[in-house]
C-alpha positions in Angstrom: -6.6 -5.9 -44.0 -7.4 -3.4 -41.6 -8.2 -4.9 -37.9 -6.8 -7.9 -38.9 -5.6 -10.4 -35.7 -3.0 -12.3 -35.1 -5.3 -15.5 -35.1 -6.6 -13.7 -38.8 -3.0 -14.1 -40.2 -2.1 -17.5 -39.1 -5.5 -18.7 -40.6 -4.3 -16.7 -44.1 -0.9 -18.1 -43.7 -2.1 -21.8 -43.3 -4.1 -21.7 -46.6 -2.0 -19.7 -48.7 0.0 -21.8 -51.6 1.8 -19.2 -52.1 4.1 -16.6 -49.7 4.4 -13.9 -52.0 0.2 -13.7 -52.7 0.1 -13.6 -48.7 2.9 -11.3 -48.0 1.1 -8.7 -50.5 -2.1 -8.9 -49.0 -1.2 -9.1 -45.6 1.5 -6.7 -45.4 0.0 -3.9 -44.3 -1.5 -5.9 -41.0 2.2 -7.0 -40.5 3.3 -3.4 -40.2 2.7 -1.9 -36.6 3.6 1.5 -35.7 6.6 2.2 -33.9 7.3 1.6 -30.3 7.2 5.3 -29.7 4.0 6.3 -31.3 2.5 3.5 -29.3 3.6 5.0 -26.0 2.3 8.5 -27.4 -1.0 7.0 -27.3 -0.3 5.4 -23.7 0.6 9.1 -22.3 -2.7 10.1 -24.2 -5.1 7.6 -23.1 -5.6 9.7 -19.6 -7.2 13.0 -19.1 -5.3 15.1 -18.8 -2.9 13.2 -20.9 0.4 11.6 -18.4 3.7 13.0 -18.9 6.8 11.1 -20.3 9.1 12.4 -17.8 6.4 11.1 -14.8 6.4 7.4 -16.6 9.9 7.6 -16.7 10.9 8.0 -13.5 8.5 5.9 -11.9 9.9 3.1 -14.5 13.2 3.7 -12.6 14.4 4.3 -16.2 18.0 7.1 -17.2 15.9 10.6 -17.8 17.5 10.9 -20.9 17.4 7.5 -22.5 14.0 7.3 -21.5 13.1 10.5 -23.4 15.0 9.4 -26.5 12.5 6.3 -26.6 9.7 8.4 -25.8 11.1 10.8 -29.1 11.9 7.4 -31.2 15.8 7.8 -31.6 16.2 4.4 -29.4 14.6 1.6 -28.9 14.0 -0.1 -26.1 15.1 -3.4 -24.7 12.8 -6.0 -23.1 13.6 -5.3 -19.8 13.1 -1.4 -20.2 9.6 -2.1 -22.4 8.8 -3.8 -18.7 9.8 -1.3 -16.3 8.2 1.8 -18.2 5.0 -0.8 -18.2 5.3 -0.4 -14.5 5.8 3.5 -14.7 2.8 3.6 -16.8 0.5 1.4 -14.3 -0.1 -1.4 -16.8 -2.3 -4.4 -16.3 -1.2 -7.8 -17.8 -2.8 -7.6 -20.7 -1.5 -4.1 -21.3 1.9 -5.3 -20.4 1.7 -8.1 -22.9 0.3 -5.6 -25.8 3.7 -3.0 -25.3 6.1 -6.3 -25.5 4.4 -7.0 -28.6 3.8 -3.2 -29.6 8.1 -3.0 -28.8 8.2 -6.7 -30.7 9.5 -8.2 -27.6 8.6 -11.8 -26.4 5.5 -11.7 -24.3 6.0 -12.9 -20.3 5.6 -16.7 -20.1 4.9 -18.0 -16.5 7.0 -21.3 -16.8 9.6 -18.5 -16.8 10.5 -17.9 -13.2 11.7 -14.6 -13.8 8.9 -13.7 -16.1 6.3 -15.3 -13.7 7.9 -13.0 -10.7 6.7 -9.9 -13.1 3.7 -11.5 -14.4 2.5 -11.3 -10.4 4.1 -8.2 -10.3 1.5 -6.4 -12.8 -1.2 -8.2 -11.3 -0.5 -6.9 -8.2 0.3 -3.5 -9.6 4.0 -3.5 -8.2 6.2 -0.5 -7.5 9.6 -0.8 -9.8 11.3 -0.6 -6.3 8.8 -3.6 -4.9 9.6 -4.8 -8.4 13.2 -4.8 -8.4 13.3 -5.9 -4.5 11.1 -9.3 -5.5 13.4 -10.2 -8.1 16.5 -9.2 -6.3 14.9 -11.8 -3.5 14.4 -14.6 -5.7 17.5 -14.4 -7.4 16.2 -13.4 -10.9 17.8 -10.8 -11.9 16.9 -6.9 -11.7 15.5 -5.3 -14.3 18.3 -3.7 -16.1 17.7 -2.5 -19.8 19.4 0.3 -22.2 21.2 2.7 -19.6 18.7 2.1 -16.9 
């Protein structure tokens, strides 16, 4: 099931009588690659190709940690898939596909605190603008693993 979309699965899943006939055939569309392959490709996507350590630090995120999820020996919390969003220059959309790449919940705008990053990406926010809105609005920093 190669290319197959969210929307593709739910359909599957709605007519199937039976889990395990789905679950074999759709398995393979259920498996995404890891979180650190995925930001591989990020740091690729430019020419030349963006460094991890750059990202990093413009994420605001511990050097170290932030190369261990860059070399797939940690994962990252929700709150550090955002800020190395912001180190990468994300978009929204972009935003929204590394919280799902990193199987984090996507930002929801009846959220306050994910509505004050939502208009953070579309206003392509430093991490320290970032950090300074939420600090403003009472919503709690940005704080992931070891940041």
């Amino acid at each position: 099931m190669e290319n197959t979309t969210t929307g593709d699965l739910f359909k599957s899943l709605k007519r199937t009588k039976s889990f395990d006939t789905y679950f074999e055939r759709s398995k393979d569309a259920m498996n995404a690659p890891p979180i650190h392959q995925y930001l591989k490709g990020l740091l690729n996507r430019e020419n030349p190709p963006m460094k991890a350590g750059h990202v990093i630090e413009r994420a605001g995120v511990n050097l170290p940690f932030g190369y261990q999820v860059f070399r797939g020996t940690r994962k990252p919390s929700r709150d550090t898939t955002l800020s190395l969003a912001i180190g990468f220059g994300l978009n929204m959309e972009e935003a929204q596909q590394l919280l799902r790449a990193a199987r984090h919940a996507a930002l929801y705008p009846r959220i306050p605190r994910d509505a004050i990053l939502i208009f953070a990406f579309e206003h392509k926010l430093s991490i320290d603008d970032v950090q300074q809105l939420l600090s403003d609005k009472g919503a709690g920093l940005l704080y992931g693993d070891n940041n």
